[in-house]
SEFIZA-3560 file (N, C-alpha, C; in Angstrom, 3 decimals):
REM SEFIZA-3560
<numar><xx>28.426</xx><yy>18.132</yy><zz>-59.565</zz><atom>N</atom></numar>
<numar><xx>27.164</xx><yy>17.704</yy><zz>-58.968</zz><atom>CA</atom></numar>
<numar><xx>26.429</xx><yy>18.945</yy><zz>-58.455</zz><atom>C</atom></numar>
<numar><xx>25.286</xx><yy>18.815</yy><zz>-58.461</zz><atom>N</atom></numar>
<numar><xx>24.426</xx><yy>20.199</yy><zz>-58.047</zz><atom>CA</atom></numar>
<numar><xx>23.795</xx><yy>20.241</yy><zz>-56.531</zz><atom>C</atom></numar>
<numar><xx>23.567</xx><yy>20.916</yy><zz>-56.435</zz><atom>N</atom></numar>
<numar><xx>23.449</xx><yy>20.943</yy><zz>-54.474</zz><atom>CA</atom></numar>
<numar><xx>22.078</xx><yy>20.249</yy><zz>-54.670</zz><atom>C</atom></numar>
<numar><xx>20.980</xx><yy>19.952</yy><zz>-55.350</zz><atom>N</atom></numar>
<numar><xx>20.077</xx><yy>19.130</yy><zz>-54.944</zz><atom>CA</atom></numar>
<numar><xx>20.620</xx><yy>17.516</yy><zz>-55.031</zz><atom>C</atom></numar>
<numar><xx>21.320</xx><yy>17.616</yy><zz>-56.137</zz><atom>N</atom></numar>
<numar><xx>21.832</xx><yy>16.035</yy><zz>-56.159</zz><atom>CA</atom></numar>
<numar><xx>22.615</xx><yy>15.524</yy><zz>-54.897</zz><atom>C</atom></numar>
<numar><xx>23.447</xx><yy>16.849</yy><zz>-54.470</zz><atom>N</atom></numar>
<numar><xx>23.989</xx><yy>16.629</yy><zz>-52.805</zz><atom>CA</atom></numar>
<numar><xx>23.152</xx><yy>16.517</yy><zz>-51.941</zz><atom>C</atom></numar>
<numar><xx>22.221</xx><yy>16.958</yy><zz>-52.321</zz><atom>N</atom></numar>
<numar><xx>21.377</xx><yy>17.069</yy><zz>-50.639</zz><atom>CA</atom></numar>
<numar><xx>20.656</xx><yy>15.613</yy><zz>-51.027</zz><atom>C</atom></numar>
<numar><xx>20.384</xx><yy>15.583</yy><zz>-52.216</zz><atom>N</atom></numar>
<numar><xx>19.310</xx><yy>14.149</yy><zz>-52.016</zz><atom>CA</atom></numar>
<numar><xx>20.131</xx><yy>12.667</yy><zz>-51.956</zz><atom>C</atom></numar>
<numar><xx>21.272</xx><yy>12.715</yy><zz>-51.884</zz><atom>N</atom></numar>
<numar><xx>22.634</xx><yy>11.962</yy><zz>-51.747</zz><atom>CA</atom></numar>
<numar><xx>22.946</xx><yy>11.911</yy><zz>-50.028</zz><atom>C</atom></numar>
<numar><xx>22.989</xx><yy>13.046</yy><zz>-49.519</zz><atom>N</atom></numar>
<numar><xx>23.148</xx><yy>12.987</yy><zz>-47.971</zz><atom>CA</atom></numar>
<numar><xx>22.234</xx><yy>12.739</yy><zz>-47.544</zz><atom>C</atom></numar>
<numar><xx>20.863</xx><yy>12.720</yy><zz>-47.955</zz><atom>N</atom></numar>
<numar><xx>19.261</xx><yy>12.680</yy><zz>-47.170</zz><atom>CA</atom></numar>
<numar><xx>19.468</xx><yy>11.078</yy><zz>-47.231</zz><atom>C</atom></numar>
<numar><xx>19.586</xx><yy>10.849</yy><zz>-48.468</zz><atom>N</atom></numar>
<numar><xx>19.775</xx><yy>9.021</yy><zz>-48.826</zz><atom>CA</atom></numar>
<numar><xx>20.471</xx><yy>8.452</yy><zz>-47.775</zz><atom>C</atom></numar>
<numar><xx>21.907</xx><yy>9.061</yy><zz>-47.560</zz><atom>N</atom></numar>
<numar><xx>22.663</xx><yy>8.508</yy><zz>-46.411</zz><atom>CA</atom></numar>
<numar><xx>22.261</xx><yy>8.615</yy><zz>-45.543</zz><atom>C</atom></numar>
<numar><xx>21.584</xx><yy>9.435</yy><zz>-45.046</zz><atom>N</atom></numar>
<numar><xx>21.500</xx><yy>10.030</yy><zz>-43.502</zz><atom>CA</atom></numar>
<numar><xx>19.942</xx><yy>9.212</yy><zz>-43.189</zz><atom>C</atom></numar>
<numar><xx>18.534</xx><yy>9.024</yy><zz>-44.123</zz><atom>N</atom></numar>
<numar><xx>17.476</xx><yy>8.425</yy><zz>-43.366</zz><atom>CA</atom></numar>
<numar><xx>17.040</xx><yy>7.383</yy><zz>-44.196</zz><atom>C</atom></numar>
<numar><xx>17.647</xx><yy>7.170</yy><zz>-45.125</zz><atom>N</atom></numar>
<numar><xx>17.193</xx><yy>5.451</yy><zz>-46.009</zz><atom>CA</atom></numar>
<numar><xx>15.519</xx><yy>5.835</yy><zz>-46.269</zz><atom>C</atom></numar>
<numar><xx>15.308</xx><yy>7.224</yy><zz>-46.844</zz><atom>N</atom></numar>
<numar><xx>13.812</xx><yy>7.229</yy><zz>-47.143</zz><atom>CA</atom></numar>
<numar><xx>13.111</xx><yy>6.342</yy><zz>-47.861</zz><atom>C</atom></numar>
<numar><xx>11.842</xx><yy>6.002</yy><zz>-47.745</zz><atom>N</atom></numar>
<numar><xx>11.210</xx><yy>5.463</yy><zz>-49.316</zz><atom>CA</atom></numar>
<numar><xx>10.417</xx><yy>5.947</yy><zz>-49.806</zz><atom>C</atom></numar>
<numar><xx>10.565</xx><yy>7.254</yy><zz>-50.023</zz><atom>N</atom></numar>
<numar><xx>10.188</xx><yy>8.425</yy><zz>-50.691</zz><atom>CA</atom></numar>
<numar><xx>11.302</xx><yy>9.790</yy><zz>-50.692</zz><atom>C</atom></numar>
<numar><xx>11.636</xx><yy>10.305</yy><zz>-51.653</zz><atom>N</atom></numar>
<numar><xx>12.414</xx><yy>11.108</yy><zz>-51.423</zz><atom>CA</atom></numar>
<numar><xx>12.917</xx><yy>12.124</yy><zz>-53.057</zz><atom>C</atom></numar>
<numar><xx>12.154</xx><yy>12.992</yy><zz>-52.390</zz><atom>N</atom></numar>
<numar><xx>11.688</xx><yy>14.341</yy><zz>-53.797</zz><atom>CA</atom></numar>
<numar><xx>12.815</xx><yy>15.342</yy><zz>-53.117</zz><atom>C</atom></numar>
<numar><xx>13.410</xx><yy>15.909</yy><zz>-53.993</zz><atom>N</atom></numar>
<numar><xx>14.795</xx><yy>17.654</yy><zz>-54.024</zz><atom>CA</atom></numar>
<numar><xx>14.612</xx><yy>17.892</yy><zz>-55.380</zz><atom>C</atom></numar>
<numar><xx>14.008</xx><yy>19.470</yy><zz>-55.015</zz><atom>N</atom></numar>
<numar><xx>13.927</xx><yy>20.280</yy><zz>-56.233</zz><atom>CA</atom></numar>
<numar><xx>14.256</xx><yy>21.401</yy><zz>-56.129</zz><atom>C</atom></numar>
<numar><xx>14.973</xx><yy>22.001</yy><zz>-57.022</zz><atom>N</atom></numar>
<numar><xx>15.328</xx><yy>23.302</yy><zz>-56.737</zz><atom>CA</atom></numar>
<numar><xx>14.700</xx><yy>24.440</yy><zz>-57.621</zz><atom>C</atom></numar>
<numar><xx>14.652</xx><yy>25.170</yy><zz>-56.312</zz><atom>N</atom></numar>
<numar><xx>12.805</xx><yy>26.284</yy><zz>-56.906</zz><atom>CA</atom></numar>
<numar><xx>13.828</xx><yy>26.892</yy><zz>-56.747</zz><atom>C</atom></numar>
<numar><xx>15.025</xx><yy>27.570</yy><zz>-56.924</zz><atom>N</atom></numar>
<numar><xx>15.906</xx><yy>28.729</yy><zz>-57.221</zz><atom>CA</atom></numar>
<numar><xx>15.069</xx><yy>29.486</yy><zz>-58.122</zz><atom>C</atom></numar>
<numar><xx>14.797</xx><yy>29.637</yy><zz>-59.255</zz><atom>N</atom></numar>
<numar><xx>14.265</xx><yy>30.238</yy><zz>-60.632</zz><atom>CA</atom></numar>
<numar><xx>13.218</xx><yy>31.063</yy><zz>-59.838</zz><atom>C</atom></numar>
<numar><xx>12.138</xx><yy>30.330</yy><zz>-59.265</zz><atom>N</atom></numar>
<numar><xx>10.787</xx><yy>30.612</yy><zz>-58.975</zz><atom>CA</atom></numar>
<numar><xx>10.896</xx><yy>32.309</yy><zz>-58.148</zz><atom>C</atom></numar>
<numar><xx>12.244</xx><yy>32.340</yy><zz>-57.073</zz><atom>N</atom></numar>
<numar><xx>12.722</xx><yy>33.499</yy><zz>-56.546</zz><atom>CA</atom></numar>
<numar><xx>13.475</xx><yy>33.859</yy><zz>-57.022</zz><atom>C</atom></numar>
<numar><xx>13.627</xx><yy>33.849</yy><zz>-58.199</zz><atom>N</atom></numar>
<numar><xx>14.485</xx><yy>35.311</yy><zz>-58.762</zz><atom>CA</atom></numar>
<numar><xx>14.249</xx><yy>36.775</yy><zz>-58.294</zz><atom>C</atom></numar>
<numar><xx>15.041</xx><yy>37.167</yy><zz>-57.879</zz><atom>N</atom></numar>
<numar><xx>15.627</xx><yy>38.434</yy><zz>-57.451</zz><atom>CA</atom></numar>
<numar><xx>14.998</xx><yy>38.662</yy><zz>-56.049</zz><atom>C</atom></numar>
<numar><xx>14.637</xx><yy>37.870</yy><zz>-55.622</zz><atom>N</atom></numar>
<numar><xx>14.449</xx><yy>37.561</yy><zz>-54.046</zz><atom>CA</atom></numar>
<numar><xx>15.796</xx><yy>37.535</yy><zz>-53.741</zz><atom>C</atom></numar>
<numar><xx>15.834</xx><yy>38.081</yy><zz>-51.765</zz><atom>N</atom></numar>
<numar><xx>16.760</xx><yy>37.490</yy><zz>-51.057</zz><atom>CA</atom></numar>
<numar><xx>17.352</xx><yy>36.218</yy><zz>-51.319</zz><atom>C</atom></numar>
<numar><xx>19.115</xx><yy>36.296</yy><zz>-51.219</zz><atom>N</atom></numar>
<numar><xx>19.082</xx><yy>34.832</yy><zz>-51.164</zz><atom>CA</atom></numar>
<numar><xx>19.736</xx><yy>34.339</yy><zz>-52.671</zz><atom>C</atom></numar>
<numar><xx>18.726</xx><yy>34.862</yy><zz>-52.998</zz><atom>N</atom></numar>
<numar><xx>18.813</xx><yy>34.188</yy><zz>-55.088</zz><atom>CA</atom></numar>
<numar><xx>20.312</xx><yy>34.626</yy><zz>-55.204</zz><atom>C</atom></numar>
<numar><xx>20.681</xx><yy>33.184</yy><zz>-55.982</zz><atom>N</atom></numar>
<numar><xx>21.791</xx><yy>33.901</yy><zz>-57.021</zz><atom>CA</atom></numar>
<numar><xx>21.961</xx><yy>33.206</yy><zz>-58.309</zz><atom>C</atom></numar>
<numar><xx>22.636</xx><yy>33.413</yy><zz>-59.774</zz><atom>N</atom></numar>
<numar><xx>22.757</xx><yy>32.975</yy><zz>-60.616</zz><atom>CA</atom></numar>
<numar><xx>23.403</xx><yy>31.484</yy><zz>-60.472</zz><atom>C</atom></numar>
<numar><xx>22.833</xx><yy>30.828</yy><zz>-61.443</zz><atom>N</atom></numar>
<numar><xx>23.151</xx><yy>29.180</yy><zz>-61.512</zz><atom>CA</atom></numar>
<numar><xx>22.306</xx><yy>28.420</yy><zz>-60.355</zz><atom>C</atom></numar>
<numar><xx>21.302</xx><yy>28.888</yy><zz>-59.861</zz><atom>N</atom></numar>
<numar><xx>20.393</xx><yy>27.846</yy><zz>-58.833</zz><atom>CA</atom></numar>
<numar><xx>20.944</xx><yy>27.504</yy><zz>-57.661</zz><atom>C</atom></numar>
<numar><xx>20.564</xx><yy>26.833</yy><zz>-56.660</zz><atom>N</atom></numar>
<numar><xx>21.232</xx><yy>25.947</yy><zz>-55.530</zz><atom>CA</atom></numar>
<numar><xx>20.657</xx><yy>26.460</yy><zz>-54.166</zz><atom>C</atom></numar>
<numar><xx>19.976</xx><yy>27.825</yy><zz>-54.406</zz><atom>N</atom></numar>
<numar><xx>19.342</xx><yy>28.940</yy><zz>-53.208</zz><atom>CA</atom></numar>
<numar><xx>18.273</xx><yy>28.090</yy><zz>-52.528</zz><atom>C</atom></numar>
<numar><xx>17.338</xx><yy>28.091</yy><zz>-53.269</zz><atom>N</atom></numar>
<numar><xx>16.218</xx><yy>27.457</yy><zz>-52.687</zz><atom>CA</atom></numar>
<numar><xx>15.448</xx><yy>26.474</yy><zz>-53.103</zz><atom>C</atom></numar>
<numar><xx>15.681</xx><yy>25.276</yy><zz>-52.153</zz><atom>N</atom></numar>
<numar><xx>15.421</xx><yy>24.035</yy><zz>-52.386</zz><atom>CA</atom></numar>
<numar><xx>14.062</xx><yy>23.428</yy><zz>-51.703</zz><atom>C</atom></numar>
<numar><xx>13.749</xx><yy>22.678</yy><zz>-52.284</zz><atom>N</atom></numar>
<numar><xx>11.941</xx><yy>21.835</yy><zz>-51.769</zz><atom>CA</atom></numar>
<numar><xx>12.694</xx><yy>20.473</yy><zz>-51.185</zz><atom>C</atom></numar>
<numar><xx>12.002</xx><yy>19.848</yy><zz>-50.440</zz><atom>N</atom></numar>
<numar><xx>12.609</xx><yy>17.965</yy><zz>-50.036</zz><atom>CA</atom></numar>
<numar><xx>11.114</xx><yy>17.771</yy><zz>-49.575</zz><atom>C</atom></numar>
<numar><xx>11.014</xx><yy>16.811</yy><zz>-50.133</zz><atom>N</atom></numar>
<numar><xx>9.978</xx><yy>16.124</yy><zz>-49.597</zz><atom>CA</atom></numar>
<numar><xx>10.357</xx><yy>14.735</yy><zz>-49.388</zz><atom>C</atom></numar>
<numar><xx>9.926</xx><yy>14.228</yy><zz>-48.216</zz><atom>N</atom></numar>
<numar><xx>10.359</xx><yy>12.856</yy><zz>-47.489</zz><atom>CA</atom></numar>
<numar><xx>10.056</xx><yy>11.983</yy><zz>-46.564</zz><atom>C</atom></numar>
<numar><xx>10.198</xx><yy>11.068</yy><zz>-47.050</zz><atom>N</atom></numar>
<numar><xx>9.290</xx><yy>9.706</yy><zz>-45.994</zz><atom>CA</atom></numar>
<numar><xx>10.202</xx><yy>9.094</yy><zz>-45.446</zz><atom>C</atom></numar>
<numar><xx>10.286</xx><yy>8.940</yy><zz>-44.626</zz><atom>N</atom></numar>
<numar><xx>11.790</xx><yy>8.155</yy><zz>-43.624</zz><atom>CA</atom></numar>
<numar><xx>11.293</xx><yy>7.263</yy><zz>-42.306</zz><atom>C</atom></numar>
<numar><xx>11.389</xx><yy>5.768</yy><zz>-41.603</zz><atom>N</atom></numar>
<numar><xx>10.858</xx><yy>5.886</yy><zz>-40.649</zz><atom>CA</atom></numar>
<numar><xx>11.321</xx><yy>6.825</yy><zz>-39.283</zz><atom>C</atom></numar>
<numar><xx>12.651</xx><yy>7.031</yy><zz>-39.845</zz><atom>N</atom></numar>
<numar><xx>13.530</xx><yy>7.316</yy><zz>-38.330</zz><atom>CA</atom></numar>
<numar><xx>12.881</xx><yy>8.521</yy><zz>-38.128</zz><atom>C</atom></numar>
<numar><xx>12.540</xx><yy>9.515</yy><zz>-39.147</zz><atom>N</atom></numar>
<numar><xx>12.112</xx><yy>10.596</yy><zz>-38.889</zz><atom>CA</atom></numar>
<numar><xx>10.590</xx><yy>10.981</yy><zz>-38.441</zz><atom>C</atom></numar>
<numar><xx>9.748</xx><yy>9.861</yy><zz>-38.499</zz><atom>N</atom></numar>
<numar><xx>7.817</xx><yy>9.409</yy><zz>-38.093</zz><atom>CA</atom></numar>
<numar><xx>7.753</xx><yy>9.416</yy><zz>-36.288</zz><atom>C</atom></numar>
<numar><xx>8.283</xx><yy>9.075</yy><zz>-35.668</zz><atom>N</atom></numar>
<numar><xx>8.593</xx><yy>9.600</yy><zz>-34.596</zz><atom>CA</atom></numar>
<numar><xx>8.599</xx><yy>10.559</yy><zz>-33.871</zz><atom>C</atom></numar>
<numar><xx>9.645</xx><yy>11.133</yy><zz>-34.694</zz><atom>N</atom></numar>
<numar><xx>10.155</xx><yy>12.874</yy><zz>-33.904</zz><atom>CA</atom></numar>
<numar><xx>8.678</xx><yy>13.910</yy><zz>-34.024</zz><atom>C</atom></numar>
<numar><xx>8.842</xx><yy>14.807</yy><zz>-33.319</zz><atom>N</atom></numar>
<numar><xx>7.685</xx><yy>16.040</yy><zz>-33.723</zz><atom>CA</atom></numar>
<numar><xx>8.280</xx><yy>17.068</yy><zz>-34.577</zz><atom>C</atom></numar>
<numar><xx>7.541</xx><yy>17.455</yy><zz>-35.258</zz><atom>N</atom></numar>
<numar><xx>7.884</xx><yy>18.421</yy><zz>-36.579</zz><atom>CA</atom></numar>
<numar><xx>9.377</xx><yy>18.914</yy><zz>-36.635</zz><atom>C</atom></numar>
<numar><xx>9.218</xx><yy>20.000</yy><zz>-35.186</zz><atom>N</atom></numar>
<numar><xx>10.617</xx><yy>20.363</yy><zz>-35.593</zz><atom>CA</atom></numar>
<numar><xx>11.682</xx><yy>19.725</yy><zz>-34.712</zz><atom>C</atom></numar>
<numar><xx>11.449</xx><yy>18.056</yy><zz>-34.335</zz><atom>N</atom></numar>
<numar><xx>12.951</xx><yy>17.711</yy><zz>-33.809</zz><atom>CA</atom></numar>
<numar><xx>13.109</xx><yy>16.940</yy><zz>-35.459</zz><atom>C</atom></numar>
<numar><xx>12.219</xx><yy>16.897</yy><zz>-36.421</zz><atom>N</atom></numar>
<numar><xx>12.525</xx><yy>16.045</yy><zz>-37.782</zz><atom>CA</atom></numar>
<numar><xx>12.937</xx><yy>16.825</yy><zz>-38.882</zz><atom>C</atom></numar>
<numar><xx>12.880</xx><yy>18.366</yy><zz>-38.298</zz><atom>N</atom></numar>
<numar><xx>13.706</xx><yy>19.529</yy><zz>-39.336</zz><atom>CA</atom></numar>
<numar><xx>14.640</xx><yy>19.788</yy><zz>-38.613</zz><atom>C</atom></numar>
<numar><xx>15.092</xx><yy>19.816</yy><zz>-37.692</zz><atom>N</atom></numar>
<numar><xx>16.521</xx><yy>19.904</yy><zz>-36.969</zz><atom>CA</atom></numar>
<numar><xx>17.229</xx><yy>18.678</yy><zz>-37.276</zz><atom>C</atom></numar>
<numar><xx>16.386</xx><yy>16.971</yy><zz>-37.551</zz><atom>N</atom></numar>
<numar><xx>17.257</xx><yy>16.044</yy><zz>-38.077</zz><atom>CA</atom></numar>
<numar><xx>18.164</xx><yy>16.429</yy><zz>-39.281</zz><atom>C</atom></numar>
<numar><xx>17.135</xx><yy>17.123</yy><zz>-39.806</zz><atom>N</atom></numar>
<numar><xx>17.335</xx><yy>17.548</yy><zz>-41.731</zz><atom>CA</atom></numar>
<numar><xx>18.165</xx><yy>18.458</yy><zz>-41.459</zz><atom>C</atom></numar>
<numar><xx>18.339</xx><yy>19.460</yy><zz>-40.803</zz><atom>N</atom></numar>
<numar><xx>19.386</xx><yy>20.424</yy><zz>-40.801</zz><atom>CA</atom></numar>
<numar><xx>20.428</xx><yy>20.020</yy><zz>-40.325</zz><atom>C</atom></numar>
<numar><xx>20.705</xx><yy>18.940</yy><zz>-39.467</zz><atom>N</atom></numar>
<numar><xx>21.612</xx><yy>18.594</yy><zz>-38.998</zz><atom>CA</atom></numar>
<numar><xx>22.581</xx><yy>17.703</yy><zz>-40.282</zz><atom>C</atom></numar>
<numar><xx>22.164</xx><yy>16.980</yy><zz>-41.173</zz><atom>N</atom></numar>
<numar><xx>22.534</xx><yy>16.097</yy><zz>-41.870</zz><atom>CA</atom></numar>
<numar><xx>22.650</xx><yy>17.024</yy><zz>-42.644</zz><atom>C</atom></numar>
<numar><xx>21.938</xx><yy>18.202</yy><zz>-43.213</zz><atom>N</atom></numar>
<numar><xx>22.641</xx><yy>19.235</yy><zz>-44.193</zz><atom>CA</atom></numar>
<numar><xx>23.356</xx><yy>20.927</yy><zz>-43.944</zz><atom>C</atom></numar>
<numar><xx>24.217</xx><yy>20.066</yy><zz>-43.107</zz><atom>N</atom></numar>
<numar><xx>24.691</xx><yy>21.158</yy><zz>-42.311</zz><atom>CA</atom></numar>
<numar><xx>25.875</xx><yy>22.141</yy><zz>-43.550</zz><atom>C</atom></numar>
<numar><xx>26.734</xx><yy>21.096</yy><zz>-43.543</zz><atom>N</atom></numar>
<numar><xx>27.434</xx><yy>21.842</yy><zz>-44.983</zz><atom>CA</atom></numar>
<numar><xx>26.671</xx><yy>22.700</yy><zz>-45.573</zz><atom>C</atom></numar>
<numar><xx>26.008</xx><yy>22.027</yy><zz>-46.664</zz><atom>N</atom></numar>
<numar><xx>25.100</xx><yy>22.859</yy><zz>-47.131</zz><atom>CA</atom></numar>
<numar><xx>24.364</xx><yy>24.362</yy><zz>-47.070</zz><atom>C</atom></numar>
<numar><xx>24.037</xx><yy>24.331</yy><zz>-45.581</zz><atom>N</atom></numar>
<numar><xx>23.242</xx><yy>25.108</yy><zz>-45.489</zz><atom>CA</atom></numar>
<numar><xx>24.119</xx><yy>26.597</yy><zz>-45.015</zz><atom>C</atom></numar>
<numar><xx>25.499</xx><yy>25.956</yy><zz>-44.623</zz><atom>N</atom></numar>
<numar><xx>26.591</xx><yy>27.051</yy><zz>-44.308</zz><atom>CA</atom></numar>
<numar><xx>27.779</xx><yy>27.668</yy><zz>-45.779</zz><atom>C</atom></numar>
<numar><xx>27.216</xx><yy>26.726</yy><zz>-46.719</zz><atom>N</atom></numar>
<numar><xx>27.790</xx><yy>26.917</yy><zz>-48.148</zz><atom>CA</atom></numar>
<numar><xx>26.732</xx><yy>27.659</yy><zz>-48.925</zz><atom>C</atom></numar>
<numar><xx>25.697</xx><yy>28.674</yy><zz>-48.338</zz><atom>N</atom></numar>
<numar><xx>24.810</xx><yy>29.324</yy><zz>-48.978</zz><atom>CA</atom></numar>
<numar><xx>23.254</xx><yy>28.760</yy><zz>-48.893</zz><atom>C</atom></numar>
<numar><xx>23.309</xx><yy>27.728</yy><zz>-49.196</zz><atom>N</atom></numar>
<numar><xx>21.318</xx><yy>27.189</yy><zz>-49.177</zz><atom>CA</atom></numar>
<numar><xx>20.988</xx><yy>28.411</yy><zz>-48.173</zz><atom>C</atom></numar>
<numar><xx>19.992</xx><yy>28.903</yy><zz>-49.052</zz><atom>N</atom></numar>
<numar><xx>19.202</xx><yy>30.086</yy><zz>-48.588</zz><atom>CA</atom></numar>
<numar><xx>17.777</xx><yy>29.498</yy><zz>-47.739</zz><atom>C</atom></numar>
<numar><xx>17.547</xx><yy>28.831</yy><zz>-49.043</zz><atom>N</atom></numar>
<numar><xx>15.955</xx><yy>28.272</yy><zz>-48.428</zz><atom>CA</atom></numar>
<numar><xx>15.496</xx><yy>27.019</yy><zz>-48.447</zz><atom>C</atom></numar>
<numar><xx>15.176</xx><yy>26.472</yy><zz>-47.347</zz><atom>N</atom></numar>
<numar><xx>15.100</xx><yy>24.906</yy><zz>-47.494</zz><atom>CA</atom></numar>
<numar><xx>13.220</xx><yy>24.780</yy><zz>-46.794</zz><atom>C</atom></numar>
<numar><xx>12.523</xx><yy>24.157</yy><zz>-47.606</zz><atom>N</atom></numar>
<numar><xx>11.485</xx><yy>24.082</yy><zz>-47.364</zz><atom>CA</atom></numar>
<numar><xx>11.049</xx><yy>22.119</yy><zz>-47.324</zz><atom>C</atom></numar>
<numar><xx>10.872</xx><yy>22.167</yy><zz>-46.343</zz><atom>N</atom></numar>
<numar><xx>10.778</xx><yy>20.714</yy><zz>-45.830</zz><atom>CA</atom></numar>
<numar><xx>9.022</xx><yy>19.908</yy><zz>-45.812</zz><atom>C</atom></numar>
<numar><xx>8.889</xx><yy>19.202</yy><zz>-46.235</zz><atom>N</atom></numar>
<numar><xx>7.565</xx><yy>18.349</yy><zz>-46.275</zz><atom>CA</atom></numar>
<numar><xx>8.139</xx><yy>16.406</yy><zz>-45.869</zz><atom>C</atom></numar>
<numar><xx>7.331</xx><yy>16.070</yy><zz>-44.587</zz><atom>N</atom></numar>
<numar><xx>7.674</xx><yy>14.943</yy><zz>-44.106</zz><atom>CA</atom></numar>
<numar><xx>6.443</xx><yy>14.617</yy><zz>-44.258</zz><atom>C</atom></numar>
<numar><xx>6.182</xx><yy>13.039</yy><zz>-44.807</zz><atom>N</atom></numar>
<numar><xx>4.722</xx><yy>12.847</yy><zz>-45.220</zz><atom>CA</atom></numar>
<numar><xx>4.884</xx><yy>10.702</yy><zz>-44.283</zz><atom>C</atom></numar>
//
């Protein structure tokens, strides 16, 4: 399984979005910080959740970091977040 399919698997678990985009822009930073061969560096999420409409910006990216905590200590370089 590929770390976007993980992350959009734990996002699923963690806020029951009804919207919910993971893409991985690894390629786009090649030879940037971070980058490494086979993808998984730097990831996009875009997401609609109610639990998360509430919070202010960044207590709803500290939700997201919190739920992809693995992740983000298994390398994810770059996580770029859009809550709509």
């Amino acid at each position: 399984m590929t770390r976007a399919n993980r992350i959009k698997t734990q996002l699923e678990s963690h806020f029951q979005p009804t919207r919910l985009d993971v893409i991985d822009e690894s390629e786009a930073h090649h030879g940037h910080a971070g980058w490494r061969e086979g993808g998984g560096t730097h990831i996009a999420v875009t997401i609609d959740a109610e639990e998360l409409k509430p919070l202010s910006r960044v207590a709803a990216h500290r939700a997201i970091y919190s739920a992809l905590g693995q992740e983000l200590s298994d390398g994810l370089h770059a996580l770029r977040i859009t809550i709509v």
